[in-house]
C-alpha positions in Angstrom: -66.7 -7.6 20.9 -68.2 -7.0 17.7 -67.7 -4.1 15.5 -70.2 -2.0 13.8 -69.9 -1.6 9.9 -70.5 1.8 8.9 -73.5 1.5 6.3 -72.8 5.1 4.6 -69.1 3.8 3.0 -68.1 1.1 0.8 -65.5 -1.6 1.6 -64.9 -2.9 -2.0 -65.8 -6.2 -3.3 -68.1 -5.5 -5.9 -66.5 -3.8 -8.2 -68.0 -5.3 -11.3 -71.8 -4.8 -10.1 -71.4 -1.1 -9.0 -69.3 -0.6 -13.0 -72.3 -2.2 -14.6 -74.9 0.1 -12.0 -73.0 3.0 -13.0 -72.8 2.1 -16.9 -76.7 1.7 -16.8 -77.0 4.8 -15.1 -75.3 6.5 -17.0 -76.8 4.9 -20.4 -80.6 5.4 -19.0 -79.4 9.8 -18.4 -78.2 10.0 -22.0 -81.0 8.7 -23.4 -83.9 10.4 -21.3 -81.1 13.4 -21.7 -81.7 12.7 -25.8 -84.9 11.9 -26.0 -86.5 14.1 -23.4 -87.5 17.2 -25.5 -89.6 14.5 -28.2 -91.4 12.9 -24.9 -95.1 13.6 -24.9 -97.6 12.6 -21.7 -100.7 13.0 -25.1 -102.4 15.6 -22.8 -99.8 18.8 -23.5 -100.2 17.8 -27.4 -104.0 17.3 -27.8 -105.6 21.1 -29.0 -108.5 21.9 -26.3 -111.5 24.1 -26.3 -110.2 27.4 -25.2 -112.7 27.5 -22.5 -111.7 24.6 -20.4 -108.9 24.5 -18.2 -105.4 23.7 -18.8 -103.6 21.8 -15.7 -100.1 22.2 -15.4 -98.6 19.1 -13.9 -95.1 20.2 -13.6 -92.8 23.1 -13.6 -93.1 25.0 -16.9 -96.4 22.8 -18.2 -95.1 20.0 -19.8 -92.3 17.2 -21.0 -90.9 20.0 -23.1 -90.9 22.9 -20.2 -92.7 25.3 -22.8 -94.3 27.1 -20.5 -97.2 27.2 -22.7 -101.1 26.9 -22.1 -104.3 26.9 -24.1 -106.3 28.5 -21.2 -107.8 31.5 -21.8 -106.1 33.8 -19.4 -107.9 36.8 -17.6 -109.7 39.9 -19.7 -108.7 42.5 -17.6 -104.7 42.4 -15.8 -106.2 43.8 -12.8 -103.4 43.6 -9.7 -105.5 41.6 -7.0 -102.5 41.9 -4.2 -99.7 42.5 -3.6 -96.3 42.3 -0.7 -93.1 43.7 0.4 -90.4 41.5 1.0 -87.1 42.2 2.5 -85.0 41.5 -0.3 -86.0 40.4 -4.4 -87.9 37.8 -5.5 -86.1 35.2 -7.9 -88.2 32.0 -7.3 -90.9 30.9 -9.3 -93.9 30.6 -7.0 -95.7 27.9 -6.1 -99.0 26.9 -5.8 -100.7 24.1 -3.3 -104.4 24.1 -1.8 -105.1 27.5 -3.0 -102.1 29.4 -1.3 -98.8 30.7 -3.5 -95.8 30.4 -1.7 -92.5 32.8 -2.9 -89.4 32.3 -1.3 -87.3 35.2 -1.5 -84.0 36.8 -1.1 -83.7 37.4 2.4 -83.9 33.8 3.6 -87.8 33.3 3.9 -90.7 31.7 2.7 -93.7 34.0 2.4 -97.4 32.3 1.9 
């Protein structure tokens, strides 16, 4: 009869490659951890024409998380809808294929 190993847990016998894996690891966080507020993608740091639009690629705009954008925004702050959940809304929303999705307090996701 043969016995199955168990893939999730480690039996030893490698001690040296998982030090130097974690020493790598641990190296490569520092210096993104250092370095990551001087990063630039060229995009968030090139000035545009106000009238063009500014896409925000990640959460809070760019390498830095200002929040900041160049768009114009709207004229008028006109509410265009609005919705009760059951509980607050914490979250930042999220936008994919023209639908904002909020999750809130009370467990769900609203759309």
């Amino acid at each position: 009869m043969t016995s199955k190993k168990n893939l999730c847990t480690y039996e030893g016998g490698d001690e040296k490659i998982l030090q130097k894996i974690f020493v790598y690891a641990a190296t490569m966080v520092t210096i993104v951890a250092l370095l990551g507020n001087n990063l630039s993608l060229g995009w968030a740091e090139n000035p545009r024409d106000p009238e063009t639009v500014d896409w925000w690629f990640m959460f809070r705009h760019d390498p830095r998380h200002s929040g900041y954008s160049t768009s114009r925004g709207p004229d008028v702050g006109n509410v265009l809808w609005t919705y009760k959940t059951g509980l607050y809304v914490d979250s930042s929303p999220a936008v994919a294929y023209g639908r904002v999705y909020v999750g809130s307090d009370d467990g769900k996701m609203y759309c």
